[in-house]
VEXDREN-2710 file (C-alpha; in Angstrom, 1 decimal):
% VEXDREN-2710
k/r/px/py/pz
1/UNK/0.0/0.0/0.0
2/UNK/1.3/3.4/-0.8
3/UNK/2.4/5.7/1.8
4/UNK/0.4/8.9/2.3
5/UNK/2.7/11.7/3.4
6/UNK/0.7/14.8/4.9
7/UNK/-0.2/17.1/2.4
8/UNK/1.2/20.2/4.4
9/UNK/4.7/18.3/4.4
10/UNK/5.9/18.9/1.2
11/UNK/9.0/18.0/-0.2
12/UNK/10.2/21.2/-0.2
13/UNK/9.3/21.9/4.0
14/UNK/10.8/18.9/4.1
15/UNK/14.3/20.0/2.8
16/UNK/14.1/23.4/4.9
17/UNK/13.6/21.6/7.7
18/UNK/16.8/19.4/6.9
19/UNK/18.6/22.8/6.7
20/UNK/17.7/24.6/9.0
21/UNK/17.0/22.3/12.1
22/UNK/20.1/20.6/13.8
23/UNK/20.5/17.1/13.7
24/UNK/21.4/16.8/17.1
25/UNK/18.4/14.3/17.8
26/UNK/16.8/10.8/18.5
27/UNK/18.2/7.7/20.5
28/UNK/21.8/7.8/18.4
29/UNK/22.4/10.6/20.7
30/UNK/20.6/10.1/23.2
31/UNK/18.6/13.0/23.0
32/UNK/15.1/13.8/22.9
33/UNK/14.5/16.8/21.5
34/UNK/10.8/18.6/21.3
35/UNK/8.6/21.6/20.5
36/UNK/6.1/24.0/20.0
37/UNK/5.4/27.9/18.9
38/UNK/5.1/29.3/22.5
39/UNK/8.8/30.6/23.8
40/UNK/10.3/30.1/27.6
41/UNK/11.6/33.4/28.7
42/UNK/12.4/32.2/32.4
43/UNK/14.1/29.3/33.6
44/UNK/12.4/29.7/36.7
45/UNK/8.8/27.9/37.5
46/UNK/7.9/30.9/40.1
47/UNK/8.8/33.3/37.3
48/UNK/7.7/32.2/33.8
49/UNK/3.9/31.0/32.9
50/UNK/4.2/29.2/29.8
51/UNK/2.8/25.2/29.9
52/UNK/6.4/24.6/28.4
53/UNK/7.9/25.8/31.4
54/UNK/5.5/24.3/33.6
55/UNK/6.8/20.8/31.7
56/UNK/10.6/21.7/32.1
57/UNK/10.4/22.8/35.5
58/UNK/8.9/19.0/36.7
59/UNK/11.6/17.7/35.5
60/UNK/14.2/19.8/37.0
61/UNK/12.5/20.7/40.4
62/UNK/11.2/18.6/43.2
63/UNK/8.3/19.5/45.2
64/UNK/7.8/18.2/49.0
65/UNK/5.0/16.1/47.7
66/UNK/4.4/14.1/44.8
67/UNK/0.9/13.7/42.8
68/UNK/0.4/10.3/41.1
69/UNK/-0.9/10.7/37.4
70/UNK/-2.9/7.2/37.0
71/UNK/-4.6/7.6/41.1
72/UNK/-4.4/11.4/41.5
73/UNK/-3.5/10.2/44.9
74/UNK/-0.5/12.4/46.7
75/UNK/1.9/11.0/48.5
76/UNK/6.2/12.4/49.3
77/UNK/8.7/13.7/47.7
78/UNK/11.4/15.7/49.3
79/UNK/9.4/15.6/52.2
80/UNK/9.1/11.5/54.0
81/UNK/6.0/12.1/55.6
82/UNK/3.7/14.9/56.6
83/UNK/0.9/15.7/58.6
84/UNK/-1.6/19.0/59.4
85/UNK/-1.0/20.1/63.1
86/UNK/-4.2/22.2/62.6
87/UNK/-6.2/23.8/60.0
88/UNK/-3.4/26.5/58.7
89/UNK/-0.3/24.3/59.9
90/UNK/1.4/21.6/58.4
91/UNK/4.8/19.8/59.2
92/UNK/7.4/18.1/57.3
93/UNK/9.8/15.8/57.7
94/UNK/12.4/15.8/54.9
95/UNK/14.5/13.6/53.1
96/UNK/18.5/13.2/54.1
97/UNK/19.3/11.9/50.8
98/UNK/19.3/14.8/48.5
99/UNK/21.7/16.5/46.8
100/UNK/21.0/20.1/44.5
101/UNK/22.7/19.9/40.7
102/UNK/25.1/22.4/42.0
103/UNK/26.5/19.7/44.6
104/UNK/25.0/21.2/48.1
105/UNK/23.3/19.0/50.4
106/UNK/19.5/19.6/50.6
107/UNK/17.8/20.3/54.0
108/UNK/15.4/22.4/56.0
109/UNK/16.6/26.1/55.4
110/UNK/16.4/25.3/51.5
111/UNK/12.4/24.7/52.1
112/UNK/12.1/27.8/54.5
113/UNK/14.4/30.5/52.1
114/UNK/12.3/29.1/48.6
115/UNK/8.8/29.6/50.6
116/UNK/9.8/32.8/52.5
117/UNK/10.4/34.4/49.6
118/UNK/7.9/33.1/46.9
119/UNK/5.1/33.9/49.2
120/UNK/6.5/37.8/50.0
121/UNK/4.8/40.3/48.6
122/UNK/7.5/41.6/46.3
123/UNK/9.2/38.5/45.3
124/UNK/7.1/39.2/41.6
125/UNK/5.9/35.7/41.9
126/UNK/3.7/36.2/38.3
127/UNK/0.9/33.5/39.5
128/UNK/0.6/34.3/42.9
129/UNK/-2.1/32.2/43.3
130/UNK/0.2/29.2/43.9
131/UNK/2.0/30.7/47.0
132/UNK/-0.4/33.5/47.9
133/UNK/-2.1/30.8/50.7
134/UNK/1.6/30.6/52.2
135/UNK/2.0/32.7/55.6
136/UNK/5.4/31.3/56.1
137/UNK/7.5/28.8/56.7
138/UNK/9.8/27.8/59.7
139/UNK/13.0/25.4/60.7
140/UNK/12.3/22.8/63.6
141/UNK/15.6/20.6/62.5
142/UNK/17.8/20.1/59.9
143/UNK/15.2/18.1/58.3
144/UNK/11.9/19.2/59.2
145/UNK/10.4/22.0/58.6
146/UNK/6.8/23.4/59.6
147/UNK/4.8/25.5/57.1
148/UNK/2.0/28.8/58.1
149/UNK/-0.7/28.9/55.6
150/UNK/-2.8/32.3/56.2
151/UNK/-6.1/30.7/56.3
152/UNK/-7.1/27.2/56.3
153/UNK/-6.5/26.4/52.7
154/UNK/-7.4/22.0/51.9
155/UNK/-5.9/22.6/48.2
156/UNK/-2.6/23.0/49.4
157/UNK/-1.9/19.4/48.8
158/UNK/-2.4/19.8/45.4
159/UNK/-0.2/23.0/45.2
160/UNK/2.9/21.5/47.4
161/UNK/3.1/18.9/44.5
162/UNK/2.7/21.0/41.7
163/UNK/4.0/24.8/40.9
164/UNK/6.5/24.9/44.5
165/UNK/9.8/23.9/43.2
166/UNK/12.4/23.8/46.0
167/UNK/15.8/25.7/45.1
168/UNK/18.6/26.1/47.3
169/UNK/18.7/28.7/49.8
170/UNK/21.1/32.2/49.5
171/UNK/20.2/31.3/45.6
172/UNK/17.7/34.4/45.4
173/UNK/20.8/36.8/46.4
174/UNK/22.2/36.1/42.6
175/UNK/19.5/37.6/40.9
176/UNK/20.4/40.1/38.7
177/UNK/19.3/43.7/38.6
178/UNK/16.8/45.2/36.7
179/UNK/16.9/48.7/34.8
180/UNK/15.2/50.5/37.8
181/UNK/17.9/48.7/40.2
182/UNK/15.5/46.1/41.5
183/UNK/16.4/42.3/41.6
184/UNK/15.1/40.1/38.7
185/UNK/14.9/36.9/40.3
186/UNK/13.8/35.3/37.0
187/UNK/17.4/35.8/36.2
188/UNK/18.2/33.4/39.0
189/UNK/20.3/30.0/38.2
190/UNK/17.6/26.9/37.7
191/UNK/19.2/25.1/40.3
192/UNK/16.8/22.5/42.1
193/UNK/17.1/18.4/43.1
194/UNK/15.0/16.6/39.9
195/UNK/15.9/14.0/38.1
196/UNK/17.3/16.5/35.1
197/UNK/19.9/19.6/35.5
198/UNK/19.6/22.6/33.5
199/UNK/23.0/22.9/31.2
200/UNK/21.4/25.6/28.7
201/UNK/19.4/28.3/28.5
202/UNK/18.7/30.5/25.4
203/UNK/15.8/32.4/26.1
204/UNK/13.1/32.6/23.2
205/UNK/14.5/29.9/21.7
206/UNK/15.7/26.8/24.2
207/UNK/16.5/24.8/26.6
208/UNK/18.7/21.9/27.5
209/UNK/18.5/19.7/30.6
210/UNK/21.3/17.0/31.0
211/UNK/20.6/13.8/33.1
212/UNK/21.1/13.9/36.9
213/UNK/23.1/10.9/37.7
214/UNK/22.9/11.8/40.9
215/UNK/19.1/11.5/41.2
216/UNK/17.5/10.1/44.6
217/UNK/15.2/7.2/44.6
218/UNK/11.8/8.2/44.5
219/UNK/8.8/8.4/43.3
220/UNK/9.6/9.9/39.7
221/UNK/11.9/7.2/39.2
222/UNK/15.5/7.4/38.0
223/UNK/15.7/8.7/34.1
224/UNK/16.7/6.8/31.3
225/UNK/17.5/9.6/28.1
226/UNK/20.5/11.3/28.2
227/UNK/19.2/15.0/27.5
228/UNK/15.9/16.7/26.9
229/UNK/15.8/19.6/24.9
230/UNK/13.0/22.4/23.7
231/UNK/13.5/24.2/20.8
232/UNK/10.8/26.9/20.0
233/UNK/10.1/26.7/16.4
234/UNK/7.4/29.1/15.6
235/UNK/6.2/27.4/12.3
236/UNK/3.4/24.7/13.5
237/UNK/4.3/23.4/9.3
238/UNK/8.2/23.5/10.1
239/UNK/7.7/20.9/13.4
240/UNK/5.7/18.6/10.9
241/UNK/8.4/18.7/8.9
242/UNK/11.4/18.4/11.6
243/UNK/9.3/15.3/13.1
244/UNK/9.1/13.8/9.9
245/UNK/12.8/14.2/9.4
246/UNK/14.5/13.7/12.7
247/UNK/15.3/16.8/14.2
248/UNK/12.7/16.8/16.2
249/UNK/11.2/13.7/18.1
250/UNK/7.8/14.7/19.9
251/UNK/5.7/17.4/19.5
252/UNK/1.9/17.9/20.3
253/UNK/-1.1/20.2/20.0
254/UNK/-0.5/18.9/16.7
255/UNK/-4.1/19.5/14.2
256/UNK/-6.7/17.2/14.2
257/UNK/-6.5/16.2/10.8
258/UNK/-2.5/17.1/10.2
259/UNK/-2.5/14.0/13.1
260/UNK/-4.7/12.2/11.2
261/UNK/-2.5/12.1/8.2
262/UNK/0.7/11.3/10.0
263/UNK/-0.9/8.6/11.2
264/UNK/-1.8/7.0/7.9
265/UNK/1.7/7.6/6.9
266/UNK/2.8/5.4/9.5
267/UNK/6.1/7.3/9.3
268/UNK/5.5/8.1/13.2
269/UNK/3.1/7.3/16.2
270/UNK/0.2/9.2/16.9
271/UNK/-1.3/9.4/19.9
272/UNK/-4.9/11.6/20.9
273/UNK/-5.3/12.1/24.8
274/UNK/-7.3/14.2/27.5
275/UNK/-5.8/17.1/29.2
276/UNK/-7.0/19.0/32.2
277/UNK/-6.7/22.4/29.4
278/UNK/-9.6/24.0/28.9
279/UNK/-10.5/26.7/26.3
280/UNK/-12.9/29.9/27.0
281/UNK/-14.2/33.0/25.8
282/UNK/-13.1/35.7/28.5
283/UNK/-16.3/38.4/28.0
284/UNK/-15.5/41.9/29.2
285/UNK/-18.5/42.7/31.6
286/UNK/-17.4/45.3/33.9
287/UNK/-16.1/47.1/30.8
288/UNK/-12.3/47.4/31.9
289/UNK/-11.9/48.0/27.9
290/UNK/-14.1/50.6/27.4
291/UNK/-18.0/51.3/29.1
292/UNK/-19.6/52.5/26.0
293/UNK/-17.5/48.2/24.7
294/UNK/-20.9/46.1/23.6
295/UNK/-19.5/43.6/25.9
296/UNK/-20.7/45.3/28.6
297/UNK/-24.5/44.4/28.0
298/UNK/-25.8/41.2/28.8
299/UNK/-27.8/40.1/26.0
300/UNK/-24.9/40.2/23.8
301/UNK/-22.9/38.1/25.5
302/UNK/-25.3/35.9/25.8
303/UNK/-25.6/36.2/22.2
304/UNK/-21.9/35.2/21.9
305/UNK/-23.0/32.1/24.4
306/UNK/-25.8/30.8/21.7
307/UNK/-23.6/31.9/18.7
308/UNK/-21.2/29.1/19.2
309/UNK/-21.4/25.2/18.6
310/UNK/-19.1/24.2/21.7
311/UNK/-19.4/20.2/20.5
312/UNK/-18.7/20.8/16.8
313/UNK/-15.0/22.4/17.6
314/UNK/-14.4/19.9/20.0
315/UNK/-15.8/16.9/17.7
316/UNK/-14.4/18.1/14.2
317/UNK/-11.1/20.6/15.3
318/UNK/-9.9/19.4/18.8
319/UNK/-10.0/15.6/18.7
320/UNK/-12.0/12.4/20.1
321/UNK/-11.3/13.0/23.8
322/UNK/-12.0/16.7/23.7
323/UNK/-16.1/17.5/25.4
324/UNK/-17.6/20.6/25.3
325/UNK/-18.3/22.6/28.7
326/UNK/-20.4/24.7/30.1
327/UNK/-18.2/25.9/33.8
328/UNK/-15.5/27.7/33.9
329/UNK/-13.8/24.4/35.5
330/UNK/-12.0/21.4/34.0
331/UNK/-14.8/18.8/34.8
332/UNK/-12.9/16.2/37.3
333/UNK/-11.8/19.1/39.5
334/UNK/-12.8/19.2/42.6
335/UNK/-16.0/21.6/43.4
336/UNK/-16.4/22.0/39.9
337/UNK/-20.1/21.6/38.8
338/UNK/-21.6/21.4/35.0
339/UNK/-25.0/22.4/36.7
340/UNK/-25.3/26.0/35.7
341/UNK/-26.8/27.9/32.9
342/UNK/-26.2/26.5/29.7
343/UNK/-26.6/28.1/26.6
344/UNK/-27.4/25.7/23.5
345/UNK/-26.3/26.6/19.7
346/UNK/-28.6/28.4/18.7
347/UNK/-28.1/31.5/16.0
348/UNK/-31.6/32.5/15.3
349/UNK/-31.3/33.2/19.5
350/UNK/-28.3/35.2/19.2
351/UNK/-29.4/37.6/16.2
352/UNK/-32.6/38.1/18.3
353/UNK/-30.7/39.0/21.7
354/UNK/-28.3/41.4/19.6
355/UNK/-30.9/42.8/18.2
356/UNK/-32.6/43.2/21.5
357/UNK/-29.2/45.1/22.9
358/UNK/-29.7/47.5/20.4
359/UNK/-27.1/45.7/17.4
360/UNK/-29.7/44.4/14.7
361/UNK/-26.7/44.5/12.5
362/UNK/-24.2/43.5/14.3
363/UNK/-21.1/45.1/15.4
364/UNK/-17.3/45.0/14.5
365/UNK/-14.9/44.1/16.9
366/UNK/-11.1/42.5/18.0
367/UNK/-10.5/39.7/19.6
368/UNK/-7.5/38.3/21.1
369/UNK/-5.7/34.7/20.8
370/UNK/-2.6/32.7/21.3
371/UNK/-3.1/29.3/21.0
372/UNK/-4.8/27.3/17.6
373/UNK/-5.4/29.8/15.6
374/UNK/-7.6/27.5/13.8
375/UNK/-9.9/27.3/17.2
376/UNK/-10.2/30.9/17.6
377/UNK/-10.9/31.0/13.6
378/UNK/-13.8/28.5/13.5
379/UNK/-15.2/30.8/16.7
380/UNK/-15.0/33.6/14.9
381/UNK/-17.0/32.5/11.9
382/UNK/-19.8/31.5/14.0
383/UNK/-19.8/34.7/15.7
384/UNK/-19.5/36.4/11.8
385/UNK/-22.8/34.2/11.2
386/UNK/-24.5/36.4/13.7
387/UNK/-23.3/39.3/12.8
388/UNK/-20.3/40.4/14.8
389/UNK/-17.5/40.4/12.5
390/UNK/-14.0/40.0/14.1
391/UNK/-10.8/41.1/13.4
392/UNK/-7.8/38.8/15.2
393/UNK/-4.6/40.0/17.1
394/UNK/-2.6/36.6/17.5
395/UNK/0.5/37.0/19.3
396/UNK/2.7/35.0/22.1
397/UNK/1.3/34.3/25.1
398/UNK/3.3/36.7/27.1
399/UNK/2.4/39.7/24.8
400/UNK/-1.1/39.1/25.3
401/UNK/-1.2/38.4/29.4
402/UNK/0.4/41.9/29.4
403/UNK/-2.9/43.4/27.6
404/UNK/-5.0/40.7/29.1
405/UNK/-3.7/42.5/32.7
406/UNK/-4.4/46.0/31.6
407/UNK/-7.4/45.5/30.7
408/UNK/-7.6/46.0/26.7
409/UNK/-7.5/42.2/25.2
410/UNK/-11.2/42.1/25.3
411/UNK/-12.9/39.7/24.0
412/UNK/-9.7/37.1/24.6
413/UNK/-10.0/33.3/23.5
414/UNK/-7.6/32.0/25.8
415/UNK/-6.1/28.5/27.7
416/UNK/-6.0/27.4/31.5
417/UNK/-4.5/24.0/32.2
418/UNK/-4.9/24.8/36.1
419/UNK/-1.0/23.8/36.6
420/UNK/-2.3/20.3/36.2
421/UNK/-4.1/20.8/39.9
422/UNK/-7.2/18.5/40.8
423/UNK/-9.2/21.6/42.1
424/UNK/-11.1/24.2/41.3
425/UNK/-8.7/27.0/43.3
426/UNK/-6.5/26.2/40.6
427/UNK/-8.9/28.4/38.4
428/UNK/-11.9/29.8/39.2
429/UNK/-10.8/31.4/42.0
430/UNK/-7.3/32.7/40.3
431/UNK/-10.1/34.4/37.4
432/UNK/-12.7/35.9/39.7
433/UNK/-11.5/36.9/42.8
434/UNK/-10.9/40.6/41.5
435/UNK/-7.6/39.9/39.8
436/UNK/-5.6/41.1/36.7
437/UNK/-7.6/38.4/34.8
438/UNK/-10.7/39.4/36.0
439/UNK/-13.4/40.6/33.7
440/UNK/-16.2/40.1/36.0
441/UNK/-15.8/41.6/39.2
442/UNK/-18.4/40.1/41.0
443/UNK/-18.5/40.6/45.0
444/UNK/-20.8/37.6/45.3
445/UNK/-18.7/35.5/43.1
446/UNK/-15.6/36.7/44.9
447/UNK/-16.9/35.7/49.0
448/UNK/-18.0/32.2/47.4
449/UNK/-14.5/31.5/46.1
450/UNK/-13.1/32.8/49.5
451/UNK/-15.1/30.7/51.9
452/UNK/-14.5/27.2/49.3
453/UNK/-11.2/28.0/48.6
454/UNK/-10.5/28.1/53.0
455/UNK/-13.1/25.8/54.6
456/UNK/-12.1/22.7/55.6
457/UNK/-16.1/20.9/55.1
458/UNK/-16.0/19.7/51.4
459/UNK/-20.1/20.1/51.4
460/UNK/-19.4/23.8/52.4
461/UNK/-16.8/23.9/49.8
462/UNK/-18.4/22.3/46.9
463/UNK/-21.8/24.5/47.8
464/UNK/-19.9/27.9/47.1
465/UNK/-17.7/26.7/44.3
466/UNK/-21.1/25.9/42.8
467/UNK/-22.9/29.0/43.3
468/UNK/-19.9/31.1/42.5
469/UNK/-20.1/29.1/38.8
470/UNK/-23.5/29.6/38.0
471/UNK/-23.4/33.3/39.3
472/UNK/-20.6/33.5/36.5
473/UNK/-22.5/32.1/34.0
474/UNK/-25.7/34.0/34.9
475/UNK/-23.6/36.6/33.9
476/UNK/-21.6/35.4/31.1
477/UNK/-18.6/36.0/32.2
478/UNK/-16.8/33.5/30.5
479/UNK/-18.0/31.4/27.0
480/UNK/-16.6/28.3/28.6
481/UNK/-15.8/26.7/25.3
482/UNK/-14.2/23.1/25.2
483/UNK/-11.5/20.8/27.2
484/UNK/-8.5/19.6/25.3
485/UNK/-7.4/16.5/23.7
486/UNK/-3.7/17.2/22.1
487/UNK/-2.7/15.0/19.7
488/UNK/0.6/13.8/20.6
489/UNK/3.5/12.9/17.5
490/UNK/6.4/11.4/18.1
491/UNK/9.2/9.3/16.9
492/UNK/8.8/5.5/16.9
493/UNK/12.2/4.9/18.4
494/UNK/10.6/6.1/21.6
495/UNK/7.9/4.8/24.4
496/UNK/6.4/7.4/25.9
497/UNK/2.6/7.5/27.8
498/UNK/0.6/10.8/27.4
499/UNK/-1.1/11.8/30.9
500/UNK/-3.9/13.9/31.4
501/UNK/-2.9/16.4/33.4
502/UNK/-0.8/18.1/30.2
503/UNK/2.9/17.0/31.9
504/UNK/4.9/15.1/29.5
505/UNK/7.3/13.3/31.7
506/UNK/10.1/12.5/29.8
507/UNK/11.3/10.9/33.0
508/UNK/9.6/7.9/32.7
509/UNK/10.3/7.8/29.0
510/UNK/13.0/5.8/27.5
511/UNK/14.2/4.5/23.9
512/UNK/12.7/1.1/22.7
END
């Protein structure tokens, strides 16, 4: 039978890619080499946002705790055993085993000095949320240390083995200075205890972790490729091509039906998985962007909500294991609740409401993206079948959570994969609690987040997580759109197993 090659890999992107991509990858050199579009400005996990990062920094930084893919279940890590004293106090007793990649001998002041300062108010943590519950932290031994919350706060579990890398302590006195004379601690050395050391950083363009040889026995396991590397190449075509040819080994978010045509090649392995992503519509009610914006009146965005068919992108763009949603919250987290107003596809609806808000003819408007541009493309031609015609600034992810913060990306079609955290804190309450990312501004909405994100009852919890999300949907806040399925692509020489809360780990991966 003959082979089909994808159509977008011509012969020609083929040859470019031989030309311009090293060929520094693959098992000959023990290497595994991978990309996307999106660039890593920060070594740091505390100061840099990007899901790339996010994938780096497990590998090179531990956490006290560890969170099992398959169970979910959380268990140690750095720390050997743990336990709450009371409801904002928790105790650790650490590991004697550890070494940082820089040779110094982990142990309690290296917990206390990373927590002290992430949780400060002008370390310029950029997602406070993750350390924002942290009062402080305090030395009992040389090996146990005990950790303030500010209030009771039952997600810290999930936050302890997620986004709260431990780096050594005196590390944050080697940031350099900024142009106003500050510290930049995102220009600190990516110096932690994982199972992979950083040996390069180019920022933009990529990074290079070596093996650590040195690595404990735990629950990541020891690692078996040599060195991971992430090169950003901005041309989704170019990384067909590069995977196709060797230079690259694994990529994902590849398209549905580019996937779909690599498969049938049977040049590579193809893989289409869940992820904890989800994808919304941020809608600009409080009118940060302008009170005269359109956005600001409730039948339009309810318009918006009925102008868009949620299961048709997930079904036909996003892949099998995408579903549509209807909360702004990935469905298995905890507190979060589909039982809120839903608006079905319905475009007759939507002319009507607009028409009703004082826009029989529509209106003209931008709207902001940085991820799939052909996701944010099929949205805008169902919101062009209404009537409101769309005009798209694409740009990187950082460019855009600059405007997004300020207040002018409005409408923005954006991504939150929750840092791969089991809990609804990890995103409803980091959008509407009165934050940079906040387009709602709801008191209501922000007291129910408060009391589920600190009581300890789980009914009491999961009863104001749910009326916060229907009060935000009431409102249409957010278009929650879709959750992701990626479609993973990578080299046959290698066994890897896609998990779904969006982590490659490349440290359980090996040749065949």
């Amino acid at each position: 039978m003959r082979r089909l090659i994808p159509i977008a890999v011509t012969a020609a992107a083929v040859g470019a890619a031989m030309f311009a991509a090293p060929a520094l990858a693959g098992k000959s050199n023990d290497t595994l080499v991978w990309s996307t579009d999106r660039e890593i400005n920060a070594p740091l996990p505390y100061y840099e946002q990007v899901r790339e990062i996010v994938v780096m920094n497990h590998h090179t930084f531990d956490t006290l705790l560890y969170r099992d893919p398959a169970t979910n279940n959380i268990g140690p890590l750095l720390a050997t055993s743990y336990k709450w004293v009371d409801d904002v106090t928790m105790d650790f007793e650490l590991r004697k085993d550890v070494v940082f990649h820089n040779g110094k001998k982990f142990g309690a002041d290296d917990v206390v000095s990373t927590f002290n300062h992430v949780s400060s108010p002008d370390s310029g943590v950029l997602t406070k949320r993750n350390v924002s519950w942290i009062k402080n932290a305090e030395k009992l031994g040389d090996y146990k240390v005990r950790v303030h919350l500010k209030a009771p706060f039952p997600a810290a579990l999930q936050f302890l083995s997620g986004p709260t890398g431990i780096l050594p302590a005196g590390i944050w006195k080697l940031a350099k200075k900024d142009a106003t004379g500050k510290p930049d601690y995102g220009t600190v050395p990516p110096i932690g205890t994982g199972p992979y050391k950083v040996v390069e950083f180019v920022p933009g363009e990529s990074m290079t972790l070596e093996r650590n040889k040195d690595y404990f026995d735990g629950p990541k396991g020891k690692p078996s490729i040599g060195k991971i590397k992430f090169r950003t190449v901005a041309d989704p075509e170019s990384q067909l091509a590069e995977v196709l040819t060797g230079s690259l080994d694994w990529i994902w978010d590849v398209p549905k039906d580019k996937s779909e045509e690599l498969q049938a090649s049977g040049l590579v392995q193809v893989v289409n998985a869940p992820t904890m992503r989800i994808s919304y519509l941020s809608l600009d009610k409080v009118g940060r962007g302008g009170k005269d914006s359109p956005w600001t009146k409730l039948k339009v965005r309810k318009a918006v909500a009925h102008a868009v068919d949620r299961e048709a992108i997930a079904k036909n763009l996003v892949g099998g294991a995408s579903a549509a949603i209807h909360s702004a919250c990935y469905p298995s987290q905890f507190g979060c609740t589909q039982d809120v107003p839903q608006y079905k596809y319905d475009p007759a609806l939507a002319k009507k409401l607009l028409a009703e808000a004082g826009y029989p003819n529509g209106f003209s408007s931008d709207i902001y993206a940085y991820r799939q541009r052909e996701y944010t493309e099929a949205l805008m031609g169902y919101l062009a079948k209404v009537g409101i015609k769309t005009n798209l600034k694409y740009m990187q992810y950082k460019a855009l959570r600059g405007l997004v913060w300020n207040g002018t990306a409005t409408p923005n079609m954006m991504t939150w994969g929750s840092y791969s955290m089991n809990d609804v804190s990890a995103i409803t309450s980091h959008f509407f609690k009165h934050g940079k990312d906040d387009f709602c501004r709801d008191d209501d909405v922000k007291k129910w987040l408060e009391t589920g994100d600190t009581s300890t009852d789980p009914v009491v919890r999961k009863d104001a997580y749910a009326k916060a999300l229907r009060r935000i949907q009431e409102h249409v806040c957010w278009v929650p759109l879709f959750t992701y399925a990626k479609y993973y692509v990578y080299t046959k020489e290698l066994d890897f197993t896609p998990t779904s809360d969006e982590i490659p780990r490349f440290f359980t991966a090996k040749w065949k």
